[in-house]
C-alpha positions in Angstrom: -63.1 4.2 31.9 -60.7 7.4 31.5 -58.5 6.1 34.7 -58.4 2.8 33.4 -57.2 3.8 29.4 -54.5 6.0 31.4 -53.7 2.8 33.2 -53.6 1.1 30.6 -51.5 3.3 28.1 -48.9 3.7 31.2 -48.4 -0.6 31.8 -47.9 -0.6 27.6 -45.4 2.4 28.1 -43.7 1.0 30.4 -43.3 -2.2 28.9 -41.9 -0.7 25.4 -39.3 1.0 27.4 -38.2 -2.1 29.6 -37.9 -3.7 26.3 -35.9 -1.4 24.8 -33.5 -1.1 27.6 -33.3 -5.0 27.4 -32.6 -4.9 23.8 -29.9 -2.1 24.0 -28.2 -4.2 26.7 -28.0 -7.1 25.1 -26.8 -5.1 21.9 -24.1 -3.2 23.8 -23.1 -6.8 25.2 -22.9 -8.4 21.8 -20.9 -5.4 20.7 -18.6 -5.1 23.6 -18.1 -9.2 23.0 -17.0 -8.6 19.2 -14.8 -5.4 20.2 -12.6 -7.9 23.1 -12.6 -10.7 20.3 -11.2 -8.4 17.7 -9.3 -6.2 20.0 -10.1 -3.1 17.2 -12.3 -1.4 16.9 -15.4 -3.9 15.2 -17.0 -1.1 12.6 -13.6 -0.5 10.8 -12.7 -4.0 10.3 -16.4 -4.3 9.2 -16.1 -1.8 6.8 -12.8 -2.3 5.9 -13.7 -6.0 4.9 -17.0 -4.6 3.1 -14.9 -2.8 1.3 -12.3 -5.1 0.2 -14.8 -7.3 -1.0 -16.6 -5.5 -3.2 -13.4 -4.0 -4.8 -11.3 -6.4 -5.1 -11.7 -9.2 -7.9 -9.8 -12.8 -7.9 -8.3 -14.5 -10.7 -7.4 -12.0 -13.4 -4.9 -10.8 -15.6 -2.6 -8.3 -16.1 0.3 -8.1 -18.6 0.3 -11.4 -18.5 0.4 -12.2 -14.7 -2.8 -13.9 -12.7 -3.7 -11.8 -9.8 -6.3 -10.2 -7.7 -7.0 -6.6 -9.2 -8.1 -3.5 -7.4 -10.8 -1.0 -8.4 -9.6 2.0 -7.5 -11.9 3.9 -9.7 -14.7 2.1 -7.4 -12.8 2.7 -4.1 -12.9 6.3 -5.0 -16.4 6.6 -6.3 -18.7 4.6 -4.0 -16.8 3.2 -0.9 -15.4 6.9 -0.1 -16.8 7.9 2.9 -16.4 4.0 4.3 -13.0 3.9 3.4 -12.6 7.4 5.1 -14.2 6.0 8.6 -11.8 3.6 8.4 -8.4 5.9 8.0 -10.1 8.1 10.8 -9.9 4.4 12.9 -6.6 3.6 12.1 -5.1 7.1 13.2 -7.6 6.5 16.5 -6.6 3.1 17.3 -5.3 3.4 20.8 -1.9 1.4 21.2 -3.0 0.2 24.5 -5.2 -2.1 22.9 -3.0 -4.0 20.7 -1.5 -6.3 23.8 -1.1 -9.5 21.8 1.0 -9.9 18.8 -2.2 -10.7 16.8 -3.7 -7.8 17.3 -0.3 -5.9 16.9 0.1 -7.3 13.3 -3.7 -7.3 12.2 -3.8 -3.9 13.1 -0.5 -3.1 11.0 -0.7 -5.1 7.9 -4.6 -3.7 7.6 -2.9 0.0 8.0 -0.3 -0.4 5.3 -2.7 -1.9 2.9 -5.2 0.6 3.6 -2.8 3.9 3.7 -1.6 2.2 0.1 -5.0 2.3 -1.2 -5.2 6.0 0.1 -1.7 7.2 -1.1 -2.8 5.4 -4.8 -6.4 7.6 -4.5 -4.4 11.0 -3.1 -2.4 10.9 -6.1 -3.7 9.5 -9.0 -2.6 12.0 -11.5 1.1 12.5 -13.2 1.9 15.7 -12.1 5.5 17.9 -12.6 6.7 21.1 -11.1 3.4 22.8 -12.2 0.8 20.7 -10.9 -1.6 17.9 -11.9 -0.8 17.0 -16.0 -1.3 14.4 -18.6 -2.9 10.6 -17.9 -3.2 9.0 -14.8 0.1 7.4 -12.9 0.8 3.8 -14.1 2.4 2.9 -11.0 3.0 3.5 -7.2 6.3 4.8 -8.2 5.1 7.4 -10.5 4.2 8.9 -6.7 8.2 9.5 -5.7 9.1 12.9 -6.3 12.9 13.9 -7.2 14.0 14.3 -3.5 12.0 11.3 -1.8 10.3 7.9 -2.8 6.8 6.9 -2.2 7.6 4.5 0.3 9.3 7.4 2.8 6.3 10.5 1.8 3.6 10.8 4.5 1.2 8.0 4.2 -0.9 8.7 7.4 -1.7 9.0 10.6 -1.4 5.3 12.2 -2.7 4.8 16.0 -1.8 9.0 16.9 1.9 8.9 14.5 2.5 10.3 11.6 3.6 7.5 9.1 5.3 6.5 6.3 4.6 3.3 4.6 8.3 2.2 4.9 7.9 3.3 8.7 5.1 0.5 9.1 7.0 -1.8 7.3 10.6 -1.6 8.3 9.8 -0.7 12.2 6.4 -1.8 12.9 6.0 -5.3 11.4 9.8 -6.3 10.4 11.2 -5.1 13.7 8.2 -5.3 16.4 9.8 -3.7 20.0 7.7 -6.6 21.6 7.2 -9.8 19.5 9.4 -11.3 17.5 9.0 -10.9 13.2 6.3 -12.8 11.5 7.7 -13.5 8.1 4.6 -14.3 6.4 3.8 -10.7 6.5 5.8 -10.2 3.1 2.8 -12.0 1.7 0.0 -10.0 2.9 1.6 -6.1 2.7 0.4 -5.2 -0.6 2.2 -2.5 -2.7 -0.3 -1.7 -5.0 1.4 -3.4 -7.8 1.4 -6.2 -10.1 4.3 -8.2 -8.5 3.3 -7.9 -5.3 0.6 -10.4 -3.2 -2.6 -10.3 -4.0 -4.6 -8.3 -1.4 -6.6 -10.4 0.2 -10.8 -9.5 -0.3 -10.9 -9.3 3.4 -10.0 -7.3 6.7 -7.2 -9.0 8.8 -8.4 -10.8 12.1 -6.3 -10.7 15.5 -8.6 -13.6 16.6 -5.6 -15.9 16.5 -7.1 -19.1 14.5 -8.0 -16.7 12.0 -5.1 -14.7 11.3 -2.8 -17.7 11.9 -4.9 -18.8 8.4 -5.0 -15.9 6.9 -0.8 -15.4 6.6 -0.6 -18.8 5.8 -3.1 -19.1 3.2 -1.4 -15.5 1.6 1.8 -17.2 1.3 0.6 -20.3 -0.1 -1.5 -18.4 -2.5 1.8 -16.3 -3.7 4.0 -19.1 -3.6 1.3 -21.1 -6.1 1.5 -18.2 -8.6 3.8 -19.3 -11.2 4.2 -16.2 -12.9 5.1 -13.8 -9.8 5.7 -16.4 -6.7 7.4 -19.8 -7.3 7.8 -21.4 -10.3 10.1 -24.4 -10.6 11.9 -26.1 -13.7 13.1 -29.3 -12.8 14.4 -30.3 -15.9 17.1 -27.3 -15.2 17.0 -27.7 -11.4 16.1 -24.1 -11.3 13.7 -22.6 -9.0 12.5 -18.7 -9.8 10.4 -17.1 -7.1 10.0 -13.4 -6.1 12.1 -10.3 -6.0 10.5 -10.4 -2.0 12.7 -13.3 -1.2 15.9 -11.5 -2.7 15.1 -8.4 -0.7 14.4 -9.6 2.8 16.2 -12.8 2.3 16.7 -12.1 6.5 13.9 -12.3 7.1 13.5 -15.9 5.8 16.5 -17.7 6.6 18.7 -18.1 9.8 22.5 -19.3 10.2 20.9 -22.9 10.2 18.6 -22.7 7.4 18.1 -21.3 3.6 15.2 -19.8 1.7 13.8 -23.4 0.6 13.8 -24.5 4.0 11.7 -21.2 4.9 9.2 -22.6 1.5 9.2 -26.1 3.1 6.8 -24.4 5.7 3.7 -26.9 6.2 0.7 -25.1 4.2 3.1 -22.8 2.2 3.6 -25.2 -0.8 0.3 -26.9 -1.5 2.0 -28.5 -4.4 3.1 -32.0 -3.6 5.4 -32.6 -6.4 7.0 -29.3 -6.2 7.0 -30.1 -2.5 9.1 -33.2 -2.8 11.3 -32.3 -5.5 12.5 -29.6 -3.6 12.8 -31.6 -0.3 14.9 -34.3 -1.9 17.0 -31.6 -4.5 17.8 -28.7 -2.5 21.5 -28.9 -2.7 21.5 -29.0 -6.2 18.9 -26.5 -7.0 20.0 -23.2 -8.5 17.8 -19.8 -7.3 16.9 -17.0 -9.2 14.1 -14.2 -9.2 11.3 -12.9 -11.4 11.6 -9.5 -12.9 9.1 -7.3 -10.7 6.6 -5.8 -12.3 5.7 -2.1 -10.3 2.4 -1.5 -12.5 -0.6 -1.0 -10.4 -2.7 -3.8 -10.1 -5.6 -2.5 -11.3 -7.7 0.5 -12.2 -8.0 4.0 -11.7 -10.2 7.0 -12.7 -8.4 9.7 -14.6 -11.4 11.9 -15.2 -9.9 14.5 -13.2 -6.6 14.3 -14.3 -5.5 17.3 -16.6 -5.6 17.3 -20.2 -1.8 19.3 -20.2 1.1 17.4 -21.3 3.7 16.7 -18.7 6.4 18.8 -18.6 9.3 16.4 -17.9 11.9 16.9 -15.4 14.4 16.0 -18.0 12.9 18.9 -20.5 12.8 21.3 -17.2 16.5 21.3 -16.8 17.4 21.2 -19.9 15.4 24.7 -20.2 16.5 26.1 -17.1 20.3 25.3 -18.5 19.4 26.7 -22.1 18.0 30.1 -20.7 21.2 30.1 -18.5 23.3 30.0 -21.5 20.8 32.5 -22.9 21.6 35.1 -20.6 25.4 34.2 -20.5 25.1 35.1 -23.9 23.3 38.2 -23.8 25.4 39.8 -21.2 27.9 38.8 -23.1 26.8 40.6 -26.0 25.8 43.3 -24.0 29.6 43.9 -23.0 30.5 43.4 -26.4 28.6 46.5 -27.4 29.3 48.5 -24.7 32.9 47.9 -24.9 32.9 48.8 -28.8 30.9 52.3 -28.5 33.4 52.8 -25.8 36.3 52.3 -28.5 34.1 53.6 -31.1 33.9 57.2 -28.4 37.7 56.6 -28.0 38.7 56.5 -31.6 36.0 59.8 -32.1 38.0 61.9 -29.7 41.3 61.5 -31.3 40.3 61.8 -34.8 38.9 65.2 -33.2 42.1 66.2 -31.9 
């Protein structure tokens, strides 16, 4: 009976652990499938799309503009360590890996909008020359300092290189060194403010189908927003869209053809009498561009912001100027003195003599 239990337990032993290897192959397969189809790494687009969807929140409002708002405060507070694991992927990534041009710009548009997120997070208090003060900032550019702008400071590490957030834009996705531009990225680079694109509530794919989608559906989403993307007055023949298309006009035209041309785009204007109007009108129209609006778009803690009023530049220089003069004045007073009890001692020895 004994030889027959050991028996026993060592066939139901043996099976466990030929079913376990089993399993873990056909895990590793399943994984090493979804790593080729993404070409990145799976768990950071993962999380990086778990993330964005639970902090990210269509069809609001702020100062009277409809976009997607971010929670930053929630970013911060309960996606922390996931949004961490995914900076730690981006500076990883292995450049080796991005062989196609989708799985260049995935991997790029996904870093700027997550080193945004982080430079908004890093530096979510005013501060001046003497650290941390006052409310929280009210918008990206609340981040420049005197000598440099938030879009050249260190964002991040990016695939082993130290980055800015222009360096991404400007060299990495507007001038790729082995694909040619993608315009549409303009519409899915997010800049943390009001004006910009909504972020999209999702992780960008370099599955081609999918991203091909994704930019398009980011455009037409922008260009559908009256208030910040396109908005056309055709009893004035005047079309108003974005600062974006001012900026990088470039990027959307060539010698042959003009901004509306670029907005003509099948699946950019999902409008179909804007659509035609502009088709049969365009010599006649009249272009202009929306004010941009640079407040964040959306919400941040300022618990640990300090309670000390900002001391502002302004008010810094100013006071380093007025205790300049102050001492210009002492000294001179100083002389002043000195140079009267020296005539003072003058006038004493002759009245002595």
């Amino acid at each position: 009976r004994q030889v027959i239990f050991f028996v026993f337990c060592f066939l139901f032993f043996l099976i466990i652990n030929l079913n376990l290897k089993i399993d873990n192959k056909i895990i590793n397969k399943e994984k090493k499938e979804i790593e080729t189809d993404y070409g990145l790494d799976f768990l950071y687009f993962y999380n990086f799309t778990n993330i964005l969807k639970n902090i990210v929140t269509s069809s609001e409002e702020l100062e009277g503009i409809s976009l997607s708002t971010v929670n930053y405060t929630q970013l911060n507070r309960e996606f922390i360590d996931e949004f961490n694991f995914v900076i730690d992927s981006i500076a990883k990534q292995n450049t080796n890996s991005l062989l196609s041009k989708n799985n260049y710009y995935a991997f790029y548009i996904n870093a700027y909008n997550a080193l945004t997120l982080k430079m908004v997070i890093d530096n979510v208090c005013n501060s001046d020359p003497f650290g941390n003060c006052g409310s929280s900032i009210n918008s990206i550019l609340d981040i420049s300092t005197l000598t440099q702008s938030v879009w050249k400071k260190d964002a991040g590490i990016v695939a082993g290189e130290q980055v800015s957030l222009d360096t991404i834009e400007h060299e990495k996705l507007r001038n790729p060194q082995n694909f040619t531009e993608d315009s549409r990225l303009h519409a899915a680079i997010v800049c943390a403010s009001i004006s910009c694109p909504n972020l999209r509530n999702e992780a960008y794919s370099d599955i081609e189908q999918q991203l091909d989608y994704q930019l398009t559906n980011n455009m037409a989403d922008f260009l559908s927003n009256p208030q910040k993307g396109l908005y056309l007055d055709t009893n004035k023949a005047i079309l108003t869209l974005s600062s974006i298309f001012n900026w990088f006009e470039s990027d959307f035209t060539t010698d042959n053809t003009t901004v509306i041309d670029y907005l003509l785009t099948p699946g950019f204007i999902t409008d179909n009498d804007t659509r035609n109007y502009l088709e049969q009108n365009e010599n006649q129209i009249k272009i202009q561009y929306f004010d941009y609006n640079w407040d964040l778009n959306g919400n941040i803690d300022d618990s640990q912001c300090s309670d000390r009023v900002c001391y502002p530049l302004w008010a810094l220089i100013l006071t380093c100027i007025l205790f300049f003069l102050f001492v210009l004045v002492l000294i001179g007073l100083l002389i002043y003195i000195k140079k009267k009890n020296s005539n003072t001692d003058e006038l004493n020895s002759l009245l002595d003599k």
